[in-house]
C-alpha positions as CSV (number, residue, x, y, z in Angstrom):
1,X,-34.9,-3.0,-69.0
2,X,-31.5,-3.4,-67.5
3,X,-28.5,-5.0,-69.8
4,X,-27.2,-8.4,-69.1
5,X,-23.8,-5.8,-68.8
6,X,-24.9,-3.6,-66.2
7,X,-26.2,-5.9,-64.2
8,X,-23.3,-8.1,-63.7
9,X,-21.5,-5.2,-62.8
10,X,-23.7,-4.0,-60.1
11,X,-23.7,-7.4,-59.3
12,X,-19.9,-7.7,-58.8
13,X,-20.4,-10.8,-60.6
14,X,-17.4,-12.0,-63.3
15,X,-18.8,-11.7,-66.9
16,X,-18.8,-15.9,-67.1
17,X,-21.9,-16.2,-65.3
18,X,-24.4,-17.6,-67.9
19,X,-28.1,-16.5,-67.1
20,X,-29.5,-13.3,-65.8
21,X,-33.4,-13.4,-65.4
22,X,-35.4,-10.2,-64.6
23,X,-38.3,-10.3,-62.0
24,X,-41.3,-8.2,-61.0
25,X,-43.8,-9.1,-58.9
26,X,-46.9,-7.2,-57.5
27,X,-46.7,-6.3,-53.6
28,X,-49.5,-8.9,-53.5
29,X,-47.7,-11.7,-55.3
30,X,-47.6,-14.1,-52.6
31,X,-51.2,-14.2,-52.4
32,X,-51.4,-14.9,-55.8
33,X,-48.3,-16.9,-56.7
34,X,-49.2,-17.1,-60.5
35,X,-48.5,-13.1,-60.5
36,X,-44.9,-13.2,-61.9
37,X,-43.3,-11.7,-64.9
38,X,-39.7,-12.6,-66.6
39,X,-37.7,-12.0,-69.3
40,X,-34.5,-13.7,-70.2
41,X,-31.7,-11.3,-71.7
42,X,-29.3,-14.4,-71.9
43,X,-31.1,-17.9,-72.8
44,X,-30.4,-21.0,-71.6
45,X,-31.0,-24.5,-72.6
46,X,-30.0,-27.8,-70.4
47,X,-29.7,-30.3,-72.8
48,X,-29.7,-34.3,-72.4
49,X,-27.5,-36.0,-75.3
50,X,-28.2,-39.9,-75.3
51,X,-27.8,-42.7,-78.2
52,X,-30.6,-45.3,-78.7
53,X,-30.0,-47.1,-75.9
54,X,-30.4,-44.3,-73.4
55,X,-26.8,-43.9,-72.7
56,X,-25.6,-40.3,-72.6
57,X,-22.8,-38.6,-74.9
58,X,-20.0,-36.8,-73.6
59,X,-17.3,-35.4,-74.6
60,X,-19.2,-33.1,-77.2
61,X,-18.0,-29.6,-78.0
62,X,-20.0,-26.3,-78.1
63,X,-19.4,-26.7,-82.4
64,X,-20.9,-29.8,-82.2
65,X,-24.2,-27.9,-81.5
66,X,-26.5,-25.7,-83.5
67,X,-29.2,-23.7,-82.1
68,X,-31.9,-21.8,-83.6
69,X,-34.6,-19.4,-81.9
70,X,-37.5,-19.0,-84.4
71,X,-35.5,-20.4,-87.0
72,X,-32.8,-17.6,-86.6
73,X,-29.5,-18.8,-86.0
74,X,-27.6,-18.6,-82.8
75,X,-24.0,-17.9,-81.4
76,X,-23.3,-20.1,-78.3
77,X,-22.2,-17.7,-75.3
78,X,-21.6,-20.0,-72.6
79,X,-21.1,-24.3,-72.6
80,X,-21.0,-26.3,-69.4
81,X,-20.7,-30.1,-69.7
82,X,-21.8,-31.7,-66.6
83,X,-20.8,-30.8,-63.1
84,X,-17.7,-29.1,-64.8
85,X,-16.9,-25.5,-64.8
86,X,-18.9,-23.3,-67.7
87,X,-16.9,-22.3,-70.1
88,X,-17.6,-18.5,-71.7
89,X,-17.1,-18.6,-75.6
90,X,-15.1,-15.4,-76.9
91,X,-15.2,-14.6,-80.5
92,X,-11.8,-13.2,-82.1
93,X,-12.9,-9.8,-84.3
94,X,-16.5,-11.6,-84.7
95,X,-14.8,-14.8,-86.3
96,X,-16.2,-18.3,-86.4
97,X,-12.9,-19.5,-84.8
98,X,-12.4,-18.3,-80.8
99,X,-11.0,-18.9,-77.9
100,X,-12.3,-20.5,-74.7
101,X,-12.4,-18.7,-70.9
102,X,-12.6,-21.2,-67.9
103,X,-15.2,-19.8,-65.4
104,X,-14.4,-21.3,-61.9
105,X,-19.0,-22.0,-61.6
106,X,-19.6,-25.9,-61.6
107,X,-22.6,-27.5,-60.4
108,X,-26.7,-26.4,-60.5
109,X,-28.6,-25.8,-57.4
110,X,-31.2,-28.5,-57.2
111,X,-34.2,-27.6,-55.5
112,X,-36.5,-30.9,-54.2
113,X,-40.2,-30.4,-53.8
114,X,-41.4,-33.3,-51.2
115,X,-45.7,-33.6,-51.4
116,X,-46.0,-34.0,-47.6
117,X,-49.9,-33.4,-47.8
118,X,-52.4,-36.6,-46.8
119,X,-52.0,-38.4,-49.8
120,X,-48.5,-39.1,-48.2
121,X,-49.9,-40.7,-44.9
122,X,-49.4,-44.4,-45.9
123,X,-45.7,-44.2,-47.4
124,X,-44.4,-40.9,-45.5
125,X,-41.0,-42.4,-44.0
126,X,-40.0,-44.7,-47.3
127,X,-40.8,-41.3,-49.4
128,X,-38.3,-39.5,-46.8
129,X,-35.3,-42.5,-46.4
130,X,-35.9,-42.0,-50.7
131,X,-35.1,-38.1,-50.4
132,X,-32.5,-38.4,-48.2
133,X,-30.3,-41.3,-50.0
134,X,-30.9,-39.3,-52.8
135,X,-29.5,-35.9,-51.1
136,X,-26.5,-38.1,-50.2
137,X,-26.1,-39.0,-53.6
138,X,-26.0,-35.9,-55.9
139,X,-22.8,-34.6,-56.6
140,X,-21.1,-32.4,-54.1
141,X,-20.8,-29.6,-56.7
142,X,-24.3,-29.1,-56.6
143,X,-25.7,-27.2,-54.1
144,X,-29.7,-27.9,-52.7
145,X,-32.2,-26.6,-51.4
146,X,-35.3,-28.6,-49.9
147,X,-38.9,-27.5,-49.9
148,X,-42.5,-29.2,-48.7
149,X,-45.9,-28.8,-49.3
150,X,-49.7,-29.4,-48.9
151,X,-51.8,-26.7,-48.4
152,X,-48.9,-24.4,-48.0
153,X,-45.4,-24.6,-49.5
154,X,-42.7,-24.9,-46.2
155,X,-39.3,-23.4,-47.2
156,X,-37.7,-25.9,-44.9
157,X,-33.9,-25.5,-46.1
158,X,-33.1,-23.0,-48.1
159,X,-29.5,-23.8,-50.7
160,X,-26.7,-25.2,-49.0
161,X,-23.7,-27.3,-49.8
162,X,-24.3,-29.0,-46.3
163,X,-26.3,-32.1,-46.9
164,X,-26.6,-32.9,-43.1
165,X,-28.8,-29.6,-43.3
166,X,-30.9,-30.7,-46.2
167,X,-31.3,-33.8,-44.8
168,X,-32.0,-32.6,-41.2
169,X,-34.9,-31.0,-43.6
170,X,-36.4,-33.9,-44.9
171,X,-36.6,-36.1,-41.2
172,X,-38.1,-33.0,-39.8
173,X,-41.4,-32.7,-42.6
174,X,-44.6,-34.4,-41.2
175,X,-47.9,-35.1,-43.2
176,X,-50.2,-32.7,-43.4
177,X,-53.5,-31.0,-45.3
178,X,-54.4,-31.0,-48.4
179,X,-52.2,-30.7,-51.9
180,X,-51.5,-27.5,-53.6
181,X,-48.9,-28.8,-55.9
182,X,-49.3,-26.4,-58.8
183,X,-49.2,-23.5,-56.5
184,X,-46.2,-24.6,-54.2
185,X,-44.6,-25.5,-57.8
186,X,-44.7,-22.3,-59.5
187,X,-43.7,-20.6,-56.3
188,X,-40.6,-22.6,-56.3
189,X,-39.2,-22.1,-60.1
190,X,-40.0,-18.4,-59.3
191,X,-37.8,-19.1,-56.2
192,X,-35.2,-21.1,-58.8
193,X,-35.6,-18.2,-61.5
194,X,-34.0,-15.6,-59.3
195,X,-30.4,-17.5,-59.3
196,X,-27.9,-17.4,-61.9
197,X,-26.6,-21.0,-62.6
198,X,-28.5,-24.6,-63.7
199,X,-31.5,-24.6,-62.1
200,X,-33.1,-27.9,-61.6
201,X,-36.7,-28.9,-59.4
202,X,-37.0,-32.3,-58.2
203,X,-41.0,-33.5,-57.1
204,X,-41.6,-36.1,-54.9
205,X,-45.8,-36.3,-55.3
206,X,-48.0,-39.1,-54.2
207,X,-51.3,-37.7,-55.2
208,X,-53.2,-35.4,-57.4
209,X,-53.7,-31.4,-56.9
210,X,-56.8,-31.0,-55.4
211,X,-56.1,-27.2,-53.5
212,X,-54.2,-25.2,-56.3
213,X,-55.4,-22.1,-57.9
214,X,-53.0,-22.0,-60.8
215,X,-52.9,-24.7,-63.7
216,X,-50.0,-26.8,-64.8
217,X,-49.7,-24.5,-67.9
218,X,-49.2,-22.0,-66.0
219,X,-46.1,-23.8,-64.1
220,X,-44.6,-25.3,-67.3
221,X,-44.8,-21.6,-68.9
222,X,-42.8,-20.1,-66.3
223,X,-39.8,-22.6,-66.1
224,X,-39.8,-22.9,-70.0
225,X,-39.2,-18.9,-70.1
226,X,-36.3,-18.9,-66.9
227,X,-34.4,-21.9,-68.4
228,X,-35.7,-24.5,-65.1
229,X,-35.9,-27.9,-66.0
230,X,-38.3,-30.1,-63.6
231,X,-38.6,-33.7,-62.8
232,X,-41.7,-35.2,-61.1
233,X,-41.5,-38.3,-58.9
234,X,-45.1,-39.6,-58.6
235,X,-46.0,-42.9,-56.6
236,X,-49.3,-43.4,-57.6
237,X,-49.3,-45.7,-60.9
238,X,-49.8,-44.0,-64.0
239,X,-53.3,-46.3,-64.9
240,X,-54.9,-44.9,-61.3
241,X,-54.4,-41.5,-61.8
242,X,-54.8,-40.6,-65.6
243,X,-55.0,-36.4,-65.3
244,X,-52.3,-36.0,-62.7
245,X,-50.2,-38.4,-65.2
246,X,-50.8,-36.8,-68.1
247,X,-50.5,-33.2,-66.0
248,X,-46.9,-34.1,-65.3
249,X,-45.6,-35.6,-68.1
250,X,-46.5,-32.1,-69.9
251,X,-44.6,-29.9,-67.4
252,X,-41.6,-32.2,-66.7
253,X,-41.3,-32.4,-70.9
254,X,-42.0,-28.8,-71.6
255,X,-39.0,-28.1,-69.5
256,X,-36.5,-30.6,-70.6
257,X,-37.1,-33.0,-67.7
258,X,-38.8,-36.1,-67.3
259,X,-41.7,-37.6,-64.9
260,X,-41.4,-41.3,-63.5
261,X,-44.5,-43.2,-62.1
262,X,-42.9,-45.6,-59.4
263,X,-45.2,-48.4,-57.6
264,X,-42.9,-49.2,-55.2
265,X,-39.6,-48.2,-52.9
266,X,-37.3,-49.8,-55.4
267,X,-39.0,-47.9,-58.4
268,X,-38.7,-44.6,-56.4
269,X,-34.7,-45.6,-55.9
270,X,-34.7,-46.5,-59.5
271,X,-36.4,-43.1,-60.3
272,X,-34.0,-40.5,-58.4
273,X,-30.9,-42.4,-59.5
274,X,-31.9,-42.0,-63.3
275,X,-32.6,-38.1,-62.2
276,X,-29.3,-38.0,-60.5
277,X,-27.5,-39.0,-64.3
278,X,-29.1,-36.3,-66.1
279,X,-28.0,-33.6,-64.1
280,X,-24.7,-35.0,-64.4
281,X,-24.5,-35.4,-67.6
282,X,-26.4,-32.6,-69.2
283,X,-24.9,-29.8,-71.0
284,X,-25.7,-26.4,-70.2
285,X,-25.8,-23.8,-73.1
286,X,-26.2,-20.4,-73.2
287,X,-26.7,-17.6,-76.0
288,X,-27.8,-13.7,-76.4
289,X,-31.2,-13.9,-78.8
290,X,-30.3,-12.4,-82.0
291,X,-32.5,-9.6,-83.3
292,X,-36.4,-10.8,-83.3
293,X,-39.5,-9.0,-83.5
294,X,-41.0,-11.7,-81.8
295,X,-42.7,-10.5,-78.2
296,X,-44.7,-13.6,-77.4
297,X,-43.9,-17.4,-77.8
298,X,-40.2,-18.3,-79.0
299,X,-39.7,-21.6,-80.4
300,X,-36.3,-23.3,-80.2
301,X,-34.0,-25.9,-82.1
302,X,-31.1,-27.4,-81.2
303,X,-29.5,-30.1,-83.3
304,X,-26.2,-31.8,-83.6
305,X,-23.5,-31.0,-86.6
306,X,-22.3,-33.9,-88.6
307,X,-23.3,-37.2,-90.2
308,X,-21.6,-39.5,-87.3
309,X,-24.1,-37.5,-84.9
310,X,-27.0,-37.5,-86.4
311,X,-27.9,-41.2,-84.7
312,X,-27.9,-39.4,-80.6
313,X,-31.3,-38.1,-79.4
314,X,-32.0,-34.7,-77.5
315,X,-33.8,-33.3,-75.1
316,X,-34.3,-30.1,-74.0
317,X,-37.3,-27.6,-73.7
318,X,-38.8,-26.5,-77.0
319,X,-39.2,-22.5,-76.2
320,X,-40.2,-19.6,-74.1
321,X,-42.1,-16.6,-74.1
322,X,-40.6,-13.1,-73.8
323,X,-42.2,-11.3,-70.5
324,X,-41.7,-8.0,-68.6
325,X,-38.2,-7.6,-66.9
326,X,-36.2,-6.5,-63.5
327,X,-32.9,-7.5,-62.7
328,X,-32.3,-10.9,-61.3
329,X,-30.1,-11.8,-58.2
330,X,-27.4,-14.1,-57.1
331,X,-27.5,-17.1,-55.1
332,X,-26.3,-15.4,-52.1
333,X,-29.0,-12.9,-52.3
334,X,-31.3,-15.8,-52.5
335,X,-29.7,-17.5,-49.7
336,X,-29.9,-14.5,-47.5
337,X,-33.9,-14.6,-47.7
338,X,-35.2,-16.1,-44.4
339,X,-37.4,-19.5,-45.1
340,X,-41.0,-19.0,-44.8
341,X,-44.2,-20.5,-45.5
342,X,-46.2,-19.2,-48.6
343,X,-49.3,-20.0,-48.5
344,X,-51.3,-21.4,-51.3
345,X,-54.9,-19.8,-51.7
């Protein structure tokens, strides 16, 4: 396996950038998009602070936190708060005590899955005016990339800072077959676990999978292990639909995300604004894995330090599973990738 050093220097990448994952895939992979392999050499957890209320914390420092993998302590690495820039965390002669580097990366690349198969038929252009107010509205740090499916998953607009692109995206998506979600799902956090940065998927679904050969396990696995936190958008009520409701309140949790069940325009409004405040206001922490034997599931803990925290909630994913490696790439060796369609079967 490649070191986390070596490959930010064949990367040409400065030494603040805060997650390298490793990829392999079989020449047959997009046939079978459940066929993918990772292995994080530098962890990293997005992680929602918020009192009892809902209201999120900021303003918290990287001592503030303490993380364990498999109950083994952690050194933080990297700390991000928000949209601001990530901050790599130097230790002086392996003291407690160091000093802070200001990295100029700000912002995750948001990635926003739109279910365009026929479930869609009856509320296609309120699902779309949704999407696009909610393009409109994420911060400009943030860069996005905008994806559809049903049978097939359309890689529509690949990441930009333009949102006139992304949203040139969503007015151009008609309804079509069948829904692969699962499939089109997993085939985007693979797309999501090739970056570097904070990596977040956004669904807008309106139906149940009823065309995907991979399960939900399968999806929530993958983004656990490459540090991708999803949220799911569903329109159908959560009383009609009782597997595809319980389906993605497991992946969106498993990641550190969350799944909303809207009945109606202003509910879908409601929905991507609340998404739009966690990414805002999450902070983004990174650490090197201390020594484990450990080759399969890794469970993780983070908590806050001190009696006067002790009252705020958190949420993040719980743990990943170590996996075979190759080097990851950057987002401009994403971005350079044409945009096809994958399908599904």
């Amino acid at each position: 396996m490649i070191s986390l050093k070596n490959s930010l220097a064949s990367l040409g990448l400065c030494s603040s950038a805060f997650l390298l994952l490793a990829i392999t895939t079989a020449p047959a992979a997009q046939d079978n998009p459940s066929h993918l392999r990772v292995n994080v050499d530098l962890v990293q957890l997005n992680v929602a602070v918020t009192d009892h209320k809902g209201n999120y914390i900021a303003g918290l420092k990287p001592d503030d936190f303490v993380i364990t993998e498999d109950k083994i302590p952690q050194k933080i690495s990297t700390f991000e708060e928000g949209n601001g820039a990530t901050r790599r965390i130097v230790d002086l002669d392996n003291g407690v005590g160091g000093k802070e580097q200001i990295s100029p990366v700000a912002g995750a690349n948001v990635f926003i899955l739109f279910d365009t198969s026929n479930y869609m038929y009856r509320g296609f252009v309120y699902a779309q005016d949704a999407i696009a107010d909610f393009v409109r509205s994420l911060d400009p740090a943030n860069k996005i990339a905008f994806y559809s499916y049903s049978r097939d998953l359309s890689r529509a607009t690949l990441l930009t800072s333009d949102r006139y692109r992304v949203v040139n995206g969503v007015r151009s998506t008609v309804a079509g077959d069948d829904a692969a979600l699962y499939n089109s799902l997993l085939l985007t956090v693979k797309d999501a676990s090739l970056l570097t940065g904070r990596k977040a998927i956004v669904v807008f679904s309106n139906g149940p999978d009823n065309a995907s050969s991979v399960p939900p396990e399968d999806v929530a696995e993958l983004a656990q292990s490459t540090g991708t936190i999803i949220y799911i958008v569903s329109t159908r009520q959560a009383n009609n639909e009782p597997i595809s409701t319980a389906a993605f309140t497991r992946v969106s949790k498993a990641t550190g995300g969350k799944a909303y069940f809207a009945s109606n325009w202003r509910d879908e409004k409601q929905a991507f604004a609340s998404i739009r405040e966690d990414i805002a206001h999450l902070y983004t922490i990174s650490y090197y894995p201390q020594p484990n034997p450990n080759r399969g599931w890794r469970t993780i803990s983070v908590k806050l330090v001190g009696q006067a925290l002790q009252k705020y909630r958190i949420r993040t994913r719980d743990g990943y599973r170590l996996m075979q490696s190759t080097p990851a790439v950057t987002t401009e060796s994403y971005n350079s990738a044409p945009a096809t369609e994958i399908g599904g079967h």
